[in-house]
C-alpha positions, 0 to 999 in steps of 0.5 A: 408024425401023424395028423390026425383029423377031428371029427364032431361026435354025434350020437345016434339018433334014439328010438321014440316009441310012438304012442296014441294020444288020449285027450285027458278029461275036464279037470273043471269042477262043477260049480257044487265043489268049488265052495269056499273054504273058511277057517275054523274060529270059536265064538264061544265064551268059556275058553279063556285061552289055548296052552301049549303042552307036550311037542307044540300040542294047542290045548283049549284053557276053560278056566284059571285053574287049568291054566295054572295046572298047565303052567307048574306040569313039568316040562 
């Protein structure tokens, strides 16, 4: 019977292509774009409420007609 020796598999060492290093630039906005976003929101008075259509479509009510319009479409 052989004894056989085992020996640690190293992988040869891979090529690392050197490249040159360019300093990206600023990712810092001027202080002219960094205003702050706000939601939308209605202040008005004639929209009594939203419903909800076809596939979650938000529609805007204006009046108690609509309303039941929108509540006897079939679905």
């Amino acid at each position: 019977m052989k004894i056989v020796k085992k020996s640690t598999y190293t992988p040869p060492k891979t090529y690392v292509r050197d490249l040159p290093v360019y300093p990206s630039h600023s990712t810092t906005l001027p202080a002219t774009c960094t205003k702050p976003v706000e939601g939308k929101v209605y202040t008005g008075t004639k929209m009594i409420g939203i419903g909800t259509l076809h596939k979650s479509n938000a529609v805007p009510i204006f009046s108690e007609e609509e309303a039941k319009d929108q509540a006897t479409m079939r679905r």
